[in-house]
DRENKOLTOR-129545 format. One record per atom (N, C-alpha, C): residue in one letter; residue number from 1; atom name; x, z, y; chain. Coordinates in pm, 1 decimal. Atoms other than C-alpha are relative to their C-alpha. Layout:
! DRENKOLTOR-129545
+------+------+-------+----------+----------+----------+---------+
: tiza : semi : marti :        u :        w :        v : mardren :
+------+------+-------+----------+----------+----------+---------+
:    A :  NUM :    CA :        X :        Z :        Y :       A :
...
+------+------+-------+----------+----------+----------+---------+
! end
This chain:
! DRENKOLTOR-129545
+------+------+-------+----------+----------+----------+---------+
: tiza : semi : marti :        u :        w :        v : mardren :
+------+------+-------+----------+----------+----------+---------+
:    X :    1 :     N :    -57.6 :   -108.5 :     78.7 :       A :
:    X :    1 :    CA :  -1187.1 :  -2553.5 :  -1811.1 :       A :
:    X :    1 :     C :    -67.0 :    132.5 :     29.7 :       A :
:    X :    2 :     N :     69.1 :   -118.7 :    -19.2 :       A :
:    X :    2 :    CA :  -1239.0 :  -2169.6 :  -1778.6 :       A :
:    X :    2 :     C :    -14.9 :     29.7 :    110.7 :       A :
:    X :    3 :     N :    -26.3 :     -6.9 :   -157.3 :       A :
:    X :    3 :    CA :  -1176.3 :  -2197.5 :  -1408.3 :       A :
:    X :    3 :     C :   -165.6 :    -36.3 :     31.2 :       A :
:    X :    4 :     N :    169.9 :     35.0 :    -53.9 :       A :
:    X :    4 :    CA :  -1522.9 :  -2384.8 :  -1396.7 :       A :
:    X :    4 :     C :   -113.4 :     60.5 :    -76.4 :       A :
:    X :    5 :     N :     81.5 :    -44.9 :     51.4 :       A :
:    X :    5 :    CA :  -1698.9 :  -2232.2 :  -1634.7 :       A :
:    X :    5 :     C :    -62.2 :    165.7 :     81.2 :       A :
:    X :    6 :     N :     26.9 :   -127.5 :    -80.4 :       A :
:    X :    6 :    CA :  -1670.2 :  -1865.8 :  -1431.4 :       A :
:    X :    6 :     C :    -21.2 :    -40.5 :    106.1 :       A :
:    X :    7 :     N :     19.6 :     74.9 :   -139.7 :       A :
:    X :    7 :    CA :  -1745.6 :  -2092.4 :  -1104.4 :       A :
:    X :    7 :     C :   -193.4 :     28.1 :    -36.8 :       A :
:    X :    8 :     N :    156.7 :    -17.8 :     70.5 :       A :
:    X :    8 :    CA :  -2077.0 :  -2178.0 :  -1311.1 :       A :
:    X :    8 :     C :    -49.1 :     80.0 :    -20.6 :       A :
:    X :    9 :     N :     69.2 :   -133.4 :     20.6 :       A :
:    X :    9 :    CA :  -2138.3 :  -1857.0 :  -1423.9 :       A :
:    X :    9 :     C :    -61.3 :     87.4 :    131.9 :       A :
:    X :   10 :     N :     19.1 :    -89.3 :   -110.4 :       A :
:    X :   10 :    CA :  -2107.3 :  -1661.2 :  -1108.9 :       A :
:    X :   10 :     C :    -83.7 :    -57.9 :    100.7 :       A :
:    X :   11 :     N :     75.8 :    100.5 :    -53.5 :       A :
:    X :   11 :    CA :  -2301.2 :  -1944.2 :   -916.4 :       A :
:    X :   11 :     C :   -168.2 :     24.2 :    -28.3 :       A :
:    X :   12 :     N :    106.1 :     14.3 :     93.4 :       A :
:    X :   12 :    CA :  -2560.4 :  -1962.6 :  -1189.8 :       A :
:    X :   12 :     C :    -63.9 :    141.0 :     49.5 :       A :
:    X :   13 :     N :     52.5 :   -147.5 :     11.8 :       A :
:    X :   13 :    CA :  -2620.2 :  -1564.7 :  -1173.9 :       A :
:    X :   13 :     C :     -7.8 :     28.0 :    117.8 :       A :
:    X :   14 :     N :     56.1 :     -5.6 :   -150.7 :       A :
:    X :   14 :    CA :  -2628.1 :  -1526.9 :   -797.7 :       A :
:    X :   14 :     C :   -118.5 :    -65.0 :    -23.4 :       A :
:    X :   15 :     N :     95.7 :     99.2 :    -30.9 :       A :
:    X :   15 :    CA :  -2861.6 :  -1819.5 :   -749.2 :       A :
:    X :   15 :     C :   -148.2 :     50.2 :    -68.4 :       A :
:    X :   16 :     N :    169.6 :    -83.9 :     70.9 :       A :
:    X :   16 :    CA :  -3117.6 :  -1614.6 :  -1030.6 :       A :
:    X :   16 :     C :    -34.5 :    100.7 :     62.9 :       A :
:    X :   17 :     N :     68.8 :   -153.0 :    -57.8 :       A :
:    X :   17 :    CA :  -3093.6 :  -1312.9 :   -823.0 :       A :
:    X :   17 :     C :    -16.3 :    -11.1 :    224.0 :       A :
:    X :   18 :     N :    -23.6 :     45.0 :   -147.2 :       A :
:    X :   18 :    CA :  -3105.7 :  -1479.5 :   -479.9 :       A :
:    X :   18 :     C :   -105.7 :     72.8 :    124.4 :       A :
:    X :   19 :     N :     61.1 :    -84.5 :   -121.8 :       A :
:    X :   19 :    CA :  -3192.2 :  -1276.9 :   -211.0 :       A :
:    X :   19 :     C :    -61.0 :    205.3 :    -32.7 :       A :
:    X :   20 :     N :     28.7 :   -105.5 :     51.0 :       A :
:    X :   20 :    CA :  -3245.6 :   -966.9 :   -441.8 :       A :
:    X :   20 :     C :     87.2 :    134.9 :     44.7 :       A :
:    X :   21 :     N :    -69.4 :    -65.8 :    -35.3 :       A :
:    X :   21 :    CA :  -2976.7 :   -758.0 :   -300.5 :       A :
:    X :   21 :     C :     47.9 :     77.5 :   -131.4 :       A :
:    X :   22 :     N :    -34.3 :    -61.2 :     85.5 :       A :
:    X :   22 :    CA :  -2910.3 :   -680.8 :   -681.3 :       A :
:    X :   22 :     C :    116.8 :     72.6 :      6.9 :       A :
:    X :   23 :     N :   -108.4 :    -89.9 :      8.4 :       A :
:    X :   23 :    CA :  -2619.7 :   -392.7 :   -680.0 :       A :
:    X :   23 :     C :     87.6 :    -25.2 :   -120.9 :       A :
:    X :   24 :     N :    -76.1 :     -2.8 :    153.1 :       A :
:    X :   24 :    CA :  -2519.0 :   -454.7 :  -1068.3 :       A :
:    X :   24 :     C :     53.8 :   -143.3 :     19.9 :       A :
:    X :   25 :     N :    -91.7 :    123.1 :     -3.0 :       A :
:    X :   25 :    CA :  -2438.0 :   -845.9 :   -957.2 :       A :
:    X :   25 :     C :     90.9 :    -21.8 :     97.7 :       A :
:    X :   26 :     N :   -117.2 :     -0.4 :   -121.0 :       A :
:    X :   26 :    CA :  -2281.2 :   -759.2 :   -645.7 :       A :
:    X :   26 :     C :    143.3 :     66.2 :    -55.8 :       A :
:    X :   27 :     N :    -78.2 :    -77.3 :     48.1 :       A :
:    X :   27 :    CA :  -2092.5 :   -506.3 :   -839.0 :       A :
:    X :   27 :     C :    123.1 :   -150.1 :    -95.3 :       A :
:    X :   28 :     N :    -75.9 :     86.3 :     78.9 :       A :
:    X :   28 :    CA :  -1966.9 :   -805.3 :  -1092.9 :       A :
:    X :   28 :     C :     53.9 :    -80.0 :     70.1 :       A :
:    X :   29 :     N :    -77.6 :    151.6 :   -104.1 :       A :
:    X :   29 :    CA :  -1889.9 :  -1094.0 :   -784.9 :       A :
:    X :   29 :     C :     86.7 :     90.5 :     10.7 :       A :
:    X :   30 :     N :   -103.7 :    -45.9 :    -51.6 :       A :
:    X :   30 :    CA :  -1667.2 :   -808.4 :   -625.8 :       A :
:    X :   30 :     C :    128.4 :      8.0 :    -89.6 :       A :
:    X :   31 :     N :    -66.7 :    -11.4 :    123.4 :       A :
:    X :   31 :    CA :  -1463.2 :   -779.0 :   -909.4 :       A :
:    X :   31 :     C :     73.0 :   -122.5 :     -8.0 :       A :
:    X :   32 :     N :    -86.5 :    124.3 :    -10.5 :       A :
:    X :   32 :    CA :  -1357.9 :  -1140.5 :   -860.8 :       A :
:    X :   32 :     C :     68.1 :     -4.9 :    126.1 :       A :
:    X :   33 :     N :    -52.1 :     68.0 :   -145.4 :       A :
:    X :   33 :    CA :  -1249.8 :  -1084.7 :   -464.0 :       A :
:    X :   33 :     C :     70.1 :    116.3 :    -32.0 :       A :
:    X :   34 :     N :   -151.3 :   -115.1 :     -5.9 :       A :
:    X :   34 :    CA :   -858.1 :   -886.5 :   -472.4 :       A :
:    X :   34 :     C :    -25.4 :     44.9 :    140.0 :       A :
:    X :   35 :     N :    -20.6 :    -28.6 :   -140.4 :       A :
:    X :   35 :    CA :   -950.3 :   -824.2 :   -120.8 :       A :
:    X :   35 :     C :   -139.1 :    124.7 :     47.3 :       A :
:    X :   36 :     N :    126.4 :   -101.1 :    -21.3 :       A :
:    X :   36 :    CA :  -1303.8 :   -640.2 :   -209.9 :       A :
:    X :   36 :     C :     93.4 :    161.2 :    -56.7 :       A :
:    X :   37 :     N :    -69.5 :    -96.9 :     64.8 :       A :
:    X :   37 :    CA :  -1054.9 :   -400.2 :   -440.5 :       A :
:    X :   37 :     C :    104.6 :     74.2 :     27.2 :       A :
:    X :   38 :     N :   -106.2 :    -81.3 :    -25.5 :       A :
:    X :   38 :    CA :   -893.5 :   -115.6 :   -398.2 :       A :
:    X :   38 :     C :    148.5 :    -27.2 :    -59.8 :       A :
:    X :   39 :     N :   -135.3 :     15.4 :     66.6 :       A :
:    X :   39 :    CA :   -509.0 :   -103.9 :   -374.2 :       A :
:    X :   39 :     C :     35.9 :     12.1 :   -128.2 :       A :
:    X :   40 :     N :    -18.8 :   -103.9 :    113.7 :       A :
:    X :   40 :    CA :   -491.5 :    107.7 :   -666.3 :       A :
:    X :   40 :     C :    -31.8 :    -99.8 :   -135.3 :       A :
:    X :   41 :     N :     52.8 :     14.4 :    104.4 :       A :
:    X :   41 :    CA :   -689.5 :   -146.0 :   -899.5 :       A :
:    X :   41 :     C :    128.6 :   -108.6 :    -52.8 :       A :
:    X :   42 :     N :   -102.9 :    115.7 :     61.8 :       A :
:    X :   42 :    CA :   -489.2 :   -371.9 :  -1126.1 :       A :
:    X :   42 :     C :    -30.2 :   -122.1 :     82.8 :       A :
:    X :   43 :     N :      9.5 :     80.5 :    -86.0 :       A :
:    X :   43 :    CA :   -410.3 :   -689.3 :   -940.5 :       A :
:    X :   43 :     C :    -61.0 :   -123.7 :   -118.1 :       A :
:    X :   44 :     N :     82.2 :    127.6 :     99.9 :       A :
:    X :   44 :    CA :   -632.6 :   -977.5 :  -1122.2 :       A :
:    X :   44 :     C :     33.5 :   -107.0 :     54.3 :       A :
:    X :   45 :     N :    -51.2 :    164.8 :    -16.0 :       A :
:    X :   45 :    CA :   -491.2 :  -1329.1 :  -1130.7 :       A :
:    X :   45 :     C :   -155.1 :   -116.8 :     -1.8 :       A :
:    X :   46 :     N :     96.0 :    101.3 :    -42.2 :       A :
:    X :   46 :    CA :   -822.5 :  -1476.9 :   -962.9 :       A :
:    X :   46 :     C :     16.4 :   -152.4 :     87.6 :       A :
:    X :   47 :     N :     27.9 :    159.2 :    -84.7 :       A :
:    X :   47 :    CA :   -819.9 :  -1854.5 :   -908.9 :       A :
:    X :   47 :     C :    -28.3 :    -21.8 :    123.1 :       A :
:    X :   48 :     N :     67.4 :     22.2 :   -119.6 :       A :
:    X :   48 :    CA :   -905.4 :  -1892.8 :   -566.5 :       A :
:    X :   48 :     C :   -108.9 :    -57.8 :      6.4 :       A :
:    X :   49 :     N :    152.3 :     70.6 :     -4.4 :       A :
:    X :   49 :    CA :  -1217.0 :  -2139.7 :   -638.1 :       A :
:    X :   49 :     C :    -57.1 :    126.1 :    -72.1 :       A :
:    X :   50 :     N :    121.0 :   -100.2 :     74.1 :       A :
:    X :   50 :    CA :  -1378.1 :  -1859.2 :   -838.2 :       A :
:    X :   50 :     C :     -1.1 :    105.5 :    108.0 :       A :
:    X :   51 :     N :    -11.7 :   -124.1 :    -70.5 :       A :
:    X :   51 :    CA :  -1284.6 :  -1568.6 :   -553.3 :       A :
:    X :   51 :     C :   -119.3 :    -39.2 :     78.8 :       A :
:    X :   52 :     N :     71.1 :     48.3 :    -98.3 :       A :
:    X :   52 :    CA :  -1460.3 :  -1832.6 :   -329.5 :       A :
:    X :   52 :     C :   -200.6 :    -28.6 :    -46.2 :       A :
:    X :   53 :     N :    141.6 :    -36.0 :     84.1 :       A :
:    X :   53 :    CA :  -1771.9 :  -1868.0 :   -585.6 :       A :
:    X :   53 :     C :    -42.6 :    137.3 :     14.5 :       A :
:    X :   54 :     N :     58.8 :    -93.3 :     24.4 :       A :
:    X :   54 :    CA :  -1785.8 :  -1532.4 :   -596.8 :       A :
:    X :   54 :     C :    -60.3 :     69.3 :    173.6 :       A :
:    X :   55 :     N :     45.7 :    -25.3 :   -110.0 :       A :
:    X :   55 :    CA :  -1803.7 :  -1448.6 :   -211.4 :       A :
:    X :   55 :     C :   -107.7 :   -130.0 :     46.2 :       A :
:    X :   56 :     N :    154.0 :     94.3 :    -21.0 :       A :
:    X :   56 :    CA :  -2087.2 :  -1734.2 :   -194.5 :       A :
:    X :   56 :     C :   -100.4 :     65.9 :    -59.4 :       A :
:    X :   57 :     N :     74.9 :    -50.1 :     83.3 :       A :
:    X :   57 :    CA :  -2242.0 :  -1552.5 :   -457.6 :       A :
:    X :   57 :     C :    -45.2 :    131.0 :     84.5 :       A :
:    X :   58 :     N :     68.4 :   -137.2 :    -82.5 :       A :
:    X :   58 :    CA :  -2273.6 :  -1234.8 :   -261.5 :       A :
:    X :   58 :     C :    -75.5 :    -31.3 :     84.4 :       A :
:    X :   59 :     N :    103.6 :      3.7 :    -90.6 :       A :
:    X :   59 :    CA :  -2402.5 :  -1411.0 :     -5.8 :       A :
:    X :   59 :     C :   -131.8 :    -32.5 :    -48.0 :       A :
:    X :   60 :     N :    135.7 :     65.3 :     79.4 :       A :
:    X :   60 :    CA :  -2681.8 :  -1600.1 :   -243.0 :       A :
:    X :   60 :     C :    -74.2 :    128.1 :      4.2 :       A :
:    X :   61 :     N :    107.1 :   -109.7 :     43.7 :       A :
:    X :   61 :    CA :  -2761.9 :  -1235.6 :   -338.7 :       A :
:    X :   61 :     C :    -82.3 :     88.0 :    138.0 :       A :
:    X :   62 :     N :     22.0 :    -97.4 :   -143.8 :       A :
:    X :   62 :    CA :  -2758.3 :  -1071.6 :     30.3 :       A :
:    X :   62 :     C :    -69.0 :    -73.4 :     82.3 :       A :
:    X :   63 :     N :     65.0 :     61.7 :   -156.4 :       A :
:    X :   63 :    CA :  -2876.4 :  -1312.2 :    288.0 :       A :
:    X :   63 :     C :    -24.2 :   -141.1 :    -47.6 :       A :
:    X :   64 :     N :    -32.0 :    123.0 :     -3.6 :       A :
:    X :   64 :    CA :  -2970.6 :  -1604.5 :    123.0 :       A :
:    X :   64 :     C :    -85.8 :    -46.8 :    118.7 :       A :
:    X :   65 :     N :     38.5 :     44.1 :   -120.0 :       A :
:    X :   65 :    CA :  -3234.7 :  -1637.6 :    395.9 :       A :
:    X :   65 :     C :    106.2 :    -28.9 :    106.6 :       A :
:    X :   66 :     N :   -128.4 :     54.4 :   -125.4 :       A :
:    X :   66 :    CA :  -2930.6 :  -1669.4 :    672.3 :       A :
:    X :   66 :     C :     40.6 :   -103.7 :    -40.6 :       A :
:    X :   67 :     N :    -98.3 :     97.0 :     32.2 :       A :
:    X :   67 :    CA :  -2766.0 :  -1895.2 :    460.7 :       A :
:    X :   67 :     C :    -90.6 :   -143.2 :    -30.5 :       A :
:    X :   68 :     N :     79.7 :     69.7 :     -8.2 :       A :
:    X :   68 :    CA :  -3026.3 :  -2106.4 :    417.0 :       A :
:    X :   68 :     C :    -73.6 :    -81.1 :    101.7 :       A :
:    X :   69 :     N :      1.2 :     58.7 :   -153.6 :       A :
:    X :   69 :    CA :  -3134.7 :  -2119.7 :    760.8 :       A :
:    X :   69 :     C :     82.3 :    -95.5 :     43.2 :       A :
:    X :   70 :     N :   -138.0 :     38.0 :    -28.0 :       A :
:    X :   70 :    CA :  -2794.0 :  -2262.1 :    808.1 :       A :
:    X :   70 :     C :     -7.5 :   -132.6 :    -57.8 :       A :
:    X :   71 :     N :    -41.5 :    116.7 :    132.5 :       A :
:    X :   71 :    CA :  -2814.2 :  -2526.4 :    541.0 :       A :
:    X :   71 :     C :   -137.5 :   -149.8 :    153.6 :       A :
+------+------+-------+----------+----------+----------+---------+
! end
């Protein structure tokens, strides 16, 4: 369903910018973690598998060397 499709997406779009430290896709993963967002912002009814896509995704973009190492 739409649960996997934004899994895919956010996956998909890290993984193209992997290791780029892109700002405009970090900007979009955070947006899926209630915990990256200020009190203040509206509270978004994020799935937990997509919060968790999306903090993988930051890492794809930030360190995939570390994470890779790892693998």
């Amino acid at each position: 369903g739409h649960e996997m499709t934004s899994i895919g997406l956010l996956l998909g779009v890290s993984a193209a910018k992997l290791g780029t430290m892109d700002m405009s896709i970090t900007r979009l993963l955070s947006i899926h973690i209630p915990a990256l967002l200020p009190p203040t912002s509206t509270e978004l009814d994020v799935p937990h598998s997509v919060q968790v896509a999306a903090v993988v995704g930051i890492g794809l973009v930030h360190n995939a060397e570390v994470l890779l190492a790892e693998i």
